[in-house]
C-alpha positions as CSV (number, residue, x, y, z in Angstrom):
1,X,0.0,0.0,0.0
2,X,1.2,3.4,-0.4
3,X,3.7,5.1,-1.7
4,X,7.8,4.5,-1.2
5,X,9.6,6.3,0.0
6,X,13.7,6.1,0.0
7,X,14.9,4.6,3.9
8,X,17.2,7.7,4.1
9,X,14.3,10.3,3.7
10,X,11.8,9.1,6.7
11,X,10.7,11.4,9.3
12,X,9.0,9.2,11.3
13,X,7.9,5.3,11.4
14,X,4.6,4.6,13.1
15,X,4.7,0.9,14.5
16,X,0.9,0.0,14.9
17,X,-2.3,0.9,12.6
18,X,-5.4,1.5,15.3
19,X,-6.7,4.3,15.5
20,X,-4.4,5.8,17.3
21,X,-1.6,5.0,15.2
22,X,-3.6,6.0,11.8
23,X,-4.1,9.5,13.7
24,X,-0.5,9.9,14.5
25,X,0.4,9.6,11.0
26,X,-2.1,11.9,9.5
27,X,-1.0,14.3,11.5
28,X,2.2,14.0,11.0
29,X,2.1,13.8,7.1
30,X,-0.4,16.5,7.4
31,X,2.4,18.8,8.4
32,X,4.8,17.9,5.9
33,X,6.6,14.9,7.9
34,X,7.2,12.0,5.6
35,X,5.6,9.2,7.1
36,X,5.5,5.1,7.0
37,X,3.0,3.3,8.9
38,X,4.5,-0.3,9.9
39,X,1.6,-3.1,10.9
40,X,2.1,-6.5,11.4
41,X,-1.5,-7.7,10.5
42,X,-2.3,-8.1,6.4
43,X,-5.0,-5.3,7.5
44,X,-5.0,-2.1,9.3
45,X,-7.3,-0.8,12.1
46,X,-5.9,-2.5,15.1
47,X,-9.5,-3.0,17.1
48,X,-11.6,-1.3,14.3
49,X,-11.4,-4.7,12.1
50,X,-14.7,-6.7,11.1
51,X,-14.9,-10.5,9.4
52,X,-17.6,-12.7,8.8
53,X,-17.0,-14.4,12.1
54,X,-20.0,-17.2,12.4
55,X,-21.5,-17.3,8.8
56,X,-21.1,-16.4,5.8
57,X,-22.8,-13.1,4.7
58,X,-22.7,-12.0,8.6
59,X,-20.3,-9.0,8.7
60,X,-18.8,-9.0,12.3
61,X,-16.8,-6.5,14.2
62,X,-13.9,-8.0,15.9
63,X,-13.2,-5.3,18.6
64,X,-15.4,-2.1,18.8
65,X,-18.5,-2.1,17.3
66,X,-20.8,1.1,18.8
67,X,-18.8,4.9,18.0
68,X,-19.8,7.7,19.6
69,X,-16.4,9.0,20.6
70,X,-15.7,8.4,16.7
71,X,-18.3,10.6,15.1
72,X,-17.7,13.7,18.2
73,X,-13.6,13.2,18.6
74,X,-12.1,16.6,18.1
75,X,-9.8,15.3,15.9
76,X,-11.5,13.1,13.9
77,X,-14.2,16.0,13.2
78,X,-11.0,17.7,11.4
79,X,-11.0,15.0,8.9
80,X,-12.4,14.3,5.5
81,X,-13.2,11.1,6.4
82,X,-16.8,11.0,4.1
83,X,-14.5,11.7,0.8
84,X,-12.9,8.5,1.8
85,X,-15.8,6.0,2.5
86,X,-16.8,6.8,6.3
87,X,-20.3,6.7,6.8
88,X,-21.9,6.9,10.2
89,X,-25.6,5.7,10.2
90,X,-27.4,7.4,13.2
91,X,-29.6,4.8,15.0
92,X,-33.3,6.7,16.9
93,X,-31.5,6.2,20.0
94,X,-28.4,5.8,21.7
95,X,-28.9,2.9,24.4
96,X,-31.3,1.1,26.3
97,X,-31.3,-0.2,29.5
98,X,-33.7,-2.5,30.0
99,X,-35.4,-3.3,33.5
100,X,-36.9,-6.8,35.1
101,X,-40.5,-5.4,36.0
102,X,-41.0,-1.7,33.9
103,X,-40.4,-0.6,30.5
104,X,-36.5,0.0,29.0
105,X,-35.3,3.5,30.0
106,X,-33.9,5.0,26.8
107,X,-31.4,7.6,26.0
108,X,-32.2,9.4,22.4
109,X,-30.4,12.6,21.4
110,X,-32.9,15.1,23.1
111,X,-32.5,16.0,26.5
112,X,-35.9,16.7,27.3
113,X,-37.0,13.4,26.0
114,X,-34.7,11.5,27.7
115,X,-35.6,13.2,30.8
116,X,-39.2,12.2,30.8
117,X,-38.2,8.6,30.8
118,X,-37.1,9.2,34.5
119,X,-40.1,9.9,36.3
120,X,-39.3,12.1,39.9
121,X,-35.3,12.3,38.5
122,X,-36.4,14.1,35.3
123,X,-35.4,17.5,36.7
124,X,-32.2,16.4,38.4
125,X,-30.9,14.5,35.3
126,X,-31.5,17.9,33.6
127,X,-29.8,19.3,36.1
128,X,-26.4,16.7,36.1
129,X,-26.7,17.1,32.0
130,X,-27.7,20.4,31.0
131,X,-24.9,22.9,31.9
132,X,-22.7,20.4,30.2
133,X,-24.4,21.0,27.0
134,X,-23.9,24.9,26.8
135,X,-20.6,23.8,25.3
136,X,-20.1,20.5,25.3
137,X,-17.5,19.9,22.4
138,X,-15.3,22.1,24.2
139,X,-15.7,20.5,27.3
140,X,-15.1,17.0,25.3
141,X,-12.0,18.4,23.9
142,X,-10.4,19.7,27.3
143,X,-11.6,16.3,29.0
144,X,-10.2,14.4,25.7
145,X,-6.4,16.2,26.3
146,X,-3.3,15.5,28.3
147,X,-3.2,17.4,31.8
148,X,-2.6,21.1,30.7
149,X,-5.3,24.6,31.5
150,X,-8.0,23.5,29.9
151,X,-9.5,26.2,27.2
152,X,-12.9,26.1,28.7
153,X,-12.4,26.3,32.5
154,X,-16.1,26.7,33.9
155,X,-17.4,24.2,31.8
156,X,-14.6,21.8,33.1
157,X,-15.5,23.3,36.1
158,X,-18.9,22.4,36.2
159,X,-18.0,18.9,35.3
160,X,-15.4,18.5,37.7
161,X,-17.6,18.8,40.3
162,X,-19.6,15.7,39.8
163,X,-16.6,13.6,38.0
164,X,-14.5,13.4,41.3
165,X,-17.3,10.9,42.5
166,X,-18.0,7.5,42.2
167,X,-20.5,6.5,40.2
168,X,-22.7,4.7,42.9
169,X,-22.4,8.0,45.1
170,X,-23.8,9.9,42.2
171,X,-26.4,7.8,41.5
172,X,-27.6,7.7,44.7
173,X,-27.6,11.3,45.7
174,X,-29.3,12.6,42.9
175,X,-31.4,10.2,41.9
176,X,-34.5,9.1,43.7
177,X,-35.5,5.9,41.7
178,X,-34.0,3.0,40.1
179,X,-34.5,3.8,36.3
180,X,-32.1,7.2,36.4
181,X,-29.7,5.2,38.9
182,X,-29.7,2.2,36.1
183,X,-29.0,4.6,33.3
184,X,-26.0,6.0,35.0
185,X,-24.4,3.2,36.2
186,X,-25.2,1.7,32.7
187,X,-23.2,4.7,31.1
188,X,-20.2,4.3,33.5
189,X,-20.0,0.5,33.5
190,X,-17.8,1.2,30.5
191,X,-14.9,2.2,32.9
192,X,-14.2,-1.3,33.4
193,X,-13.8,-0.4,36.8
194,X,-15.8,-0.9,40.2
195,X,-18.5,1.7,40.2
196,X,-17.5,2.6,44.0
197,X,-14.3,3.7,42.8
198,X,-13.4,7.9,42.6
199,X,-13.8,9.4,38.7
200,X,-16.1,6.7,38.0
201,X,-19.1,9.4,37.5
202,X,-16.6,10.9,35.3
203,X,-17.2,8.4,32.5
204,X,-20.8,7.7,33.3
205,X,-21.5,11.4,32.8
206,X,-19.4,11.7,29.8
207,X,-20.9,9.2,27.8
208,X,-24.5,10.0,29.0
209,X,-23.5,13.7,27.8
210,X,-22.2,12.3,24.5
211,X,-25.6,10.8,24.1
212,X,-27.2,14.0,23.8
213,X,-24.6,15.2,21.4
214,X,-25.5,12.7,18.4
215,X,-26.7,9.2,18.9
216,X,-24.5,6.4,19.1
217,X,-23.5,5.3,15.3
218,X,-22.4,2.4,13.8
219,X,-19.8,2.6,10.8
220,X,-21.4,1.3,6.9
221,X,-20.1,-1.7,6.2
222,X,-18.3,-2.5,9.4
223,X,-16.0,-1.0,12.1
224,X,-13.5,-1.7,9.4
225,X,-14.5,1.3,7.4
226,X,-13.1,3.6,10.0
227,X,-9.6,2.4,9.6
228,X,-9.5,2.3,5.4
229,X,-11.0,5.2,5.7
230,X,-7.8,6.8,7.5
231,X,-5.8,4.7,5.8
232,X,-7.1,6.0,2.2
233,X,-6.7,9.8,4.1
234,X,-3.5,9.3,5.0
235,X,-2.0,7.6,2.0
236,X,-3.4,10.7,-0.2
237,X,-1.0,12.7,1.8
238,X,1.6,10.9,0.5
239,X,1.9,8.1,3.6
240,X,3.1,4.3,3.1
241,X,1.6,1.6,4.5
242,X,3.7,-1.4,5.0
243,X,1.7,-4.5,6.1
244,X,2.6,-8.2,7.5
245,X,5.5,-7.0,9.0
246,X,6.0,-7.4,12.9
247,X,8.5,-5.5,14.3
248,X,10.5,-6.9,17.2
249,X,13.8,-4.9,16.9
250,X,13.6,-1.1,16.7
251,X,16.8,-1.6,14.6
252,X,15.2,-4.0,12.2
253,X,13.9,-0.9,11.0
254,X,14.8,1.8,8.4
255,X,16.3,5.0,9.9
256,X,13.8,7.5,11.1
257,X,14.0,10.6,12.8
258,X,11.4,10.3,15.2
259,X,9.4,6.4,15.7
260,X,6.1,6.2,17.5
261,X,4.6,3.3,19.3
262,X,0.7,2.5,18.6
263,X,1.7,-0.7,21.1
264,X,1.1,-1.7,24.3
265,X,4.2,-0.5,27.1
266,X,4.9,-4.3,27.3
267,X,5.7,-4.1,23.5
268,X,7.4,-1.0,23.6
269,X,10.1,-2.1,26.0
270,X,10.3,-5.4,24.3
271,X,10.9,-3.6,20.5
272,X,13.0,-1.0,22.0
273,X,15.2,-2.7,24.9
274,X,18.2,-1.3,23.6
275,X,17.2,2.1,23.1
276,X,15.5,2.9,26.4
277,X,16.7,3.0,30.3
278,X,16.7,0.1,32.4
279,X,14.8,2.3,34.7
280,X,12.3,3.1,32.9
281,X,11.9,-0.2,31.2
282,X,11.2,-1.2,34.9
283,X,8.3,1.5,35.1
284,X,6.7,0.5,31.7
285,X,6.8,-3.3,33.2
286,X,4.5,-1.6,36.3
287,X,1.7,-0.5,33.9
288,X,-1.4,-2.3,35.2
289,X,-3.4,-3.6,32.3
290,X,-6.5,-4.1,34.1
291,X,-9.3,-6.7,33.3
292,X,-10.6,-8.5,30.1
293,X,-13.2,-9.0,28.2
294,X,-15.3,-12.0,27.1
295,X,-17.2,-11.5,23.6
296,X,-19.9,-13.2,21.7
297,X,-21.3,-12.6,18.0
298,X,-24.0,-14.3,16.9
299,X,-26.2,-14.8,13.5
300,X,-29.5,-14.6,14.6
301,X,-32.5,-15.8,12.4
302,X,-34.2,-12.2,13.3
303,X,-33.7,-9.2,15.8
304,X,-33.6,-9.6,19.6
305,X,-36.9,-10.3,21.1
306,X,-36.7,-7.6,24.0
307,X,-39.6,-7.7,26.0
308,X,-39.5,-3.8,25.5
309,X,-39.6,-3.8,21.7
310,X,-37.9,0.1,21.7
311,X,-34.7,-1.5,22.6
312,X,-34.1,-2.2,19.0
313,X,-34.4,1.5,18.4
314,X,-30.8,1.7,19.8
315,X,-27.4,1.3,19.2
316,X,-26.6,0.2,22.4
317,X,-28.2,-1.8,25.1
318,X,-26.6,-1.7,28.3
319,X,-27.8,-5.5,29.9
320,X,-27.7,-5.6,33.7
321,X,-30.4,-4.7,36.0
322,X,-30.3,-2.5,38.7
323,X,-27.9,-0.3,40.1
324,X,-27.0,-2.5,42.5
325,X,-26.8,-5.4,40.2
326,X,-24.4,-3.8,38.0
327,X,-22.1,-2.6,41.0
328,X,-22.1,-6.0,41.8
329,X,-20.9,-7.6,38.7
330,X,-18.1,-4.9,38.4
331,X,-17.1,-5.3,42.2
332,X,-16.8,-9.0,41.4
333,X,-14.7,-9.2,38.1
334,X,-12.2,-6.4,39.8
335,X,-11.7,-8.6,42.3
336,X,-10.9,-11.6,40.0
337,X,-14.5,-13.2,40.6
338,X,-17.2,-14.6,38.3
339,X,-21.0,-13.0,38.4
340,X,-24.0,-15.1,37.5
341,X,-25.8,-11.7,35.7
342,X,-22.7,-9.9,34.7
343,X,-23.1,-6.0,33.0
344,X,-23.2,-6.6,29.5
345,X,-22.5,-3.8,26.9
346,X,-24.5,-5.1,23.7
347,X,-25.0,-3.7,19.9
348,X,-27.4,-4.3,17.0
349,X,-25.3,-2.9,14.2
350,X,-27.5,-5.2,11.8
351,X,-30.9,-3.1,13.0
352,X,-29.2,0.3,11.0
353,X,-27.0,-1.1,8.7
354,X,-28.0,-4.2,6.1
355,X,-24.9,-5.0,4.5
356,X,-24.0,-6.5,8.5
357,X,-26.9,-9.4,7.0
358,X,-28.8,-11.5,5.0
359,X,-32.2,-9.6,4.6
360,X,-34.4,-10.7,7.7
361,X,-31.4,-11.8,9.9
362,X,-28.9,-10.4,11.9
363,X,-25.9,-10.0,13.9
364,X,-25.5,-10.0,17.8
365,X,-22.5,-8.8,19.7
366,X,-22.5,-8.1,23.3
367,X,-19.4,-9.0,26.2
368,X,-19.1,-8.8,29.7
369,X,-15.7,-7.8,32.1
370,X,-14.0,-10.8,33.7
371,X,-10.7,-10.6,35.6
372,X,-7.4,-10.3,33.6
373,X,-6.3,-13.4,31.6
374,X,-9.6,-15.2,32.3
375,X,-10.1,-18.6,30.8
376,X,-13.9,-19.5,31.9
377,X,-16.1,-19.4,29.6
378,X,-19.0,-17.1,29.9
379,X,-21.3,-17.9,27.1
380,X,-24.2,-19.4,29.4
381,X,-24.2,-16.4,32.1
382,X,-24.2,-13.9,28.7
383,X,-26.7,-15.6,27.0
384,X,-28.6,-16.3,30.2
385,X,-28.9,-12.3,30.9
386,X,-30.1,-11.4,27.7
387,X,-33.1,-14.0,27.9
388,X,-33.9,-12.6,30.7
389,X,-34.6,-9.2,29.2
390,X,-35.4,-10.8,25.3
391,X,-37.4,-14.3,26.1
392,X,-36.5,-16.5,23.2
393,X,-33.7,-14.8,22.1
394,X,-31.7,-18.4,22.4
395,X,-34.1,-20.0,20.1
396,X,-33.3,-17.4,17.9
397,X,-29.3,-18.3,17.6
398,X,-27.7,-19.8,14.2
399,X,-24.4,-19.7,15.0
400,X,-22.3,-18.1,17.6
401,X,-18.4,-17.2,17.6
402,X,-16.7,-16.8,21.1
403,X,-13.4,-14.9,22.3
404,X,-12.0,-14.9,25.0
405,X,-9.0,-12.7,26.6
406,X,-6.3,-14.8,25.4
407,X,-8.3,-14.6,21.8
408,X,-8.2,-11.1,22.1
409,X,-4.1,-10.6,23.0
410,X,-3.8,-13.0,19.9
411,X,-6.0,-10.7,17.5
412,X,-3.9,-7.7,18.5
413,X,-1.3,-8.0,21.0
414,X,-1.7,-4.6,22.9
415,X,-4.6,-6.4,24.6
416,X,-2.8,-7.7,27.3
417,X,-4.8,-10.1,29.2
418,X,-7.9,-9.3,27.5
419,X,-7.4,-5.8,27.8
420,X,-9.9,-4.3,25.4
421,X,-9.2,-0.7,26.8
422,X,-5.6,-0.7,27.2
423,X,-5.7,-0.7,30.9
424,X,-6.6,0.5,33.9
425,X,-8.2,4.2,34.1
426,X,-8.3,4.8,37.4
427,X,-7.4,7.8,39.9
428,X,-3.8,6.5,39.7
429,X,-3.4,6.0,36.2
430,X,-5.8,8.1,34.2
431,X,-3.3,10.6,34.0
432,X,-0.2,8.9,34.8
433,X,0.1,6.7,32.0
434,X,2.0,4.4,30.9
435,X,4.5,6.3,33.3
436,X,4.3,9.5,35.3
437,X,6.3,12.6,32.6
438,X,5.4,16.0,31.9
439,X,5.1,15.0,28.3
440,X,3.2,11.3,28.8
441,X,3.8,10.2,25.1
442,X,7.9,11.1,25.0
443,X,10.4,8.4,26.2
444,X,14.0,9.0,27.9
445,X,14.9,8.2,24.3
446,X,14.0,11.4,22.3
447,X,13.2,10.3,19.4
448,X,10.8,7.6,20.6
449,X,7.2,8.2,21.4
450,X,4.2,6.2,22.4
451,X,0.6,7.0,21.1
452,X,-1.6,3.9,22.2
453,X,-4.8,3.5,24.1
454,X,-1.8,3.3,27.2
455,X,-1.3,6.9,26.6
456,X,-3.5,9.6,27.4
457,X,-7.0,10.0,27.3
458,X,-7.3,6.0,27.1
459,X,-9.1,3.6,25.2
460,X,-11.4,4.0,22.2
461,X,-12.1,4.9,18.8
462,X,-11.2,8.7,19.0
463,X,-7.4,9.0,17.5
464,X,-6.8,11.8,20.3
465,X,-3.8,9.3,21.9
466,X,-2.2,9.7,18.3
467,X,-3.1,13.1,17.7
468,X,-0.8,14.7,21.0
469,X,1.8,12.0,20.4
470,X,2.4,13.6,16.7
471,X,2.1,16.8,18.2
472,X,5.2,16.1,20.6
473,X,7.3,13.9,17.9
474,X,6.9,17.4,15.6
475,X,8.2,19.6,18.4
476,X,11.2,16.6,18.4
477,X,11.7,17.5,14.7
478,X,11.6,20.6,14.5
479,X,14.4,20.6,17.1
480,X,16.2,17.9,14.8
């Protein structure tokens, strides 16, 4: 792929094609850099890869499926990513939570609307979202940066004050009843964390915020479309892509000015041993990785029974229960235990986009959090949980395709353990990651740079990791 370019004239090698990695380059390249990207897979897109993984004609996504921080990052939103085959298809809602003995509580893009599925905790949720709103791409793109002065300071303000709780404390002193106390804690249950734990509110209000910025979409043809498409973008700025080539020596490769790591820290030290402080090769080895993930797809012979039927209006479909419920699944797989009715995050892609399906079937994803290299399988307590809120939906199963954390460290190694996030964003970490610098994506070694999920702001499909990594490397050659 790509153009070539001669080994003497490189500015900078990206090892790694995720999204982060992809980002890195553009931006790079986009300021005049010359630019290969290095990937050991025969694809790019790191965890925004799909296959037909139970059937053929059911189009799977491997990793991320569900993109909200895709279609509002503030670097993507720079991008011309529609002249290069991204579509976003906009589902009526963003997620569902369903309940045991009342109706799904659903989260669409209007506030107000939202709201009025909360009964009593209508005007406090208003309340909790709202100010947010006034400007809530800046206060995404301050909360979405490295520690610095943010640009908007009320609005981070006015968030900070309710992100330095946990989740469960939230929940419980604004909210009077259980269906605004399930919403939260079904927003910040993607923190991968226990939902007593400080910051915790921080994601849940995020990504209830996010909600009422667009709903949730799903990518055309597959999470894979997000990486071709900044692949295409970044190859008609004159990058090379170099596929099926794992790197496992930095000096294995072609001189560059600058290299940076789309890899986990474990990877980083390993590829760069030679080049990088014994000391600091000691603190990368302390990066906690956190807990895994267990996944399912399915083919289904039609959609999801849900005993609310409005479930299929979204996206999204956080499976758990109760507040309590939910805090009690996390609780457990932090700990290294196993819940019967584990907090499941589940998408329909297939109910907004047809090319996922054969007409009048569809695809199924959903996984659950289980402790850090777990080997139990969890397909009965996941299917188990969603017949509970969709009777029938078993009978409804062609074909199912498992994996497991040590399946997902084998699809892309910087998911340690199962590490679908790139580990642990906790009070500790969140901004201390993978080690504690004024500059978190430079190295000892100046002209190596990291720009994974392990750098800041974390996991997901946003680029923004890549983004302030090529930002530093630039500042690195300019000095060069």
């Amino acid at each position: 792929m790509g153009n070539t370019f001669s080994d003497s004239t490189l500015d900078a090698i990206v090892i790694g094609s995720g999204p982060n990695g992809l980002a890195a380059a553009i931006e790079l390249a986009r300021n005049g850099a010359s630019v290969r990207i290095v990937e050991a897979a025969d694809e790019v897109g790191g965890g925004t890869r799909s296959a037909e993984l139970t059937l053929p004609g059911f189009l799977h996504d491997v990793c991320s499926a569900v993109h909200p921080m895709g279609i509002l990052s503030p670097y993507y939103r720079t991008l011309p990513l529609d002249e290069h085959g991204l579509e976003w298809i906009l589902p009526p809602a963003s997620a569902a939570h369903p309940l045991d003995d009342a109706d799904a509580v659903m989260m669409y893009r209007s506030l107000d609307r939202t709201a009025e599925e909360l009964g009593r905790d209508r005007k406090n949720y208003l309340r909790l979202i709202e100010p947010l709103m006034r400007d809530a791409h800046g206060l995404l793109a301050d909360a979405m940066a490295p520690l610095r002065i943010p640009n908007h300071p009320i609005q981070m303000a006015r968030f900070g004050l309710r992100a330095v709780f946990s989740a469960n404390r939230l929940a419980r002193i604004l909210f009077r009843e259980e269906r605004a106390r399930a919403l939260l804690a079904g927003c910040a249950g993607h923190a991968v964390l226990p939902l007593t734990q400080p910051l915790t509110a921080a994601l849940g209000t995020m990504f209830a915020m996010t909600a009422h910025m667009e709903n949730w979409p799903v990518a055309r043809g597959g999470s894979r479309s997000i990486g071709r498409a900044l692949a295409s973008y970044f190859e008609s700025l004159g990058g090379e892509i170099e596929l099926g080539h794992r790197v496992e020596r930095l000096d294995a490769l072609p001189n560059a000015r600058v290299v940076l790591f789309d890899t986990s820290p474990s990877q980083l030290s390993s590829i760069a041993a030679n080049d990088l402080p014994d000391g600091y090769r000691r603190r990368l080895g302390r990066y906690r990785y956190g807990p895994g993930a267990f996944k399912i797809d399915w083919a289904l012979d039609g959609p999801i029974p849900w005993k609310d039927e409005r479930c299929l209006e979204a996206s999204t479909v956080h499976v758990g229960g109760t507040l309590e419920e939910i805090c009690a699944s996390e609780r457990d797989m932090y700990a290294g235990r196993l819940n019967d009715k584990p907090y499941l995050i589940l998408c329909q892609q297939s109910q907004f986009d047809e090319s996922r399906a054969p007409a009048g079937q569809h695809t199924g994803y959903a996984y659950c959090h289980v402790p850090h290299g777990c080997t139990v399988d969890r397909t009965e307590a996941i299917e188990n949980q969603i017949e509970r809120f969709a009777p029938g939906f078993k009978d409804r199963i062609l074909a199912r395709h498992t994996m497991s954390p040590a399946d997902f460290e084998a699809h892309n190694p910087n998911y340690v353990g199962g590490a679908i996030t790139g580990g642990v964003a906790d009070a500790l970490q969140l901004f201390n990651s993978p080690v504690t610098r004024l500059d978190p994506y430079s190295t000892p070694n100046r002209r190596l740079f990291i720009c994974s999920a392990a750098a800041p702001p974390g996991g997901g499909v946003h680029g923004l990791g890549g983004y302030w990594a090529a930002r530093s490397a630039l500042k690195q050659l300019a000095r060069a």
